[in-house]
C-alpha positions, 0 to 999 in steps of 0.5 A: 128244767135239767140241764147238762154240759156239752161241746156243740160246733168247738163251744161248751154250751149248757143244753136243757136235758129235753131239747130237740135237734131243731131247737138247738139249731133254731137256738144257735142259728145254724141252717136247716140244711145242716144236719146234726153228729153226735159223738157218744163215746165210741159211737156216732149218730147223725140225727134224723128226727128234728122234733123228738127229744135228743134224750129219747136217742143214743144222742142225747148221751153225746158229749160233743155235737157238730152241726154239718152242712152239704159238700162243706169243707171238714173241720176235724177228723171225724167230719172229714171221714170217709165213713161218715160221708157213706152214713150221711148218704145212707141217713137220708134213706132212711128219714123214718128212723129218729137217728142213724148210728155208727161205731166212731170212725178209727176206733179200732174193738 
């Protein structure tokens, strides 16, 4: 099985190419509440599909990853940004798309 390198939660892990959100949640213990960012260059992507493939979606090209959960305090600047509060409540709307992606907070184009 291919593998590649990624930052999920501040830790570089070794992720399988194919895996979905809910396994690498189920594999690193994180809460079903918490909801999954991915970071892709100048992009964001709040995954909403738990069993599709993260390298069907712009997310599987992140090369960081935060697990979020509900009203918790920030960690960083891009989960403390008011714009991703406004996609978050928005992704719930819209659970029938796999992910709900953005340009990066404060990238200025």
């Amino acid at each position: 099985m291919e593998t590649r390198w990624a930052t999920v939660d501040g830790v570089t892990l070794e992720l399988p190419v194919d895996c979905t959100a809910g396994e690498l949640r189920a594999a690193l213990s994180k809460p079903d509440d918490a909801v999954l960012i991915a970071v892709t260059g100048d992009l964001v992507s709040i995954v909403n599909d738990q069993e599709r493939p993260l390298s069907e979606l712009i997310a599987g090209c992140a090369h960081t990853y935060y697990f979020r959960r509900p009203c918790e305090p920030a960690r960083n600047e891009l989960v403390a940004t008011l714009d991703l509060e406004t996609a978050l409540a928005e992704s719930d709307d819209e659970q029938s798309g796999a992910e709900t992606t953005f340009e990066h907070p404060g990238i200025d184009h």
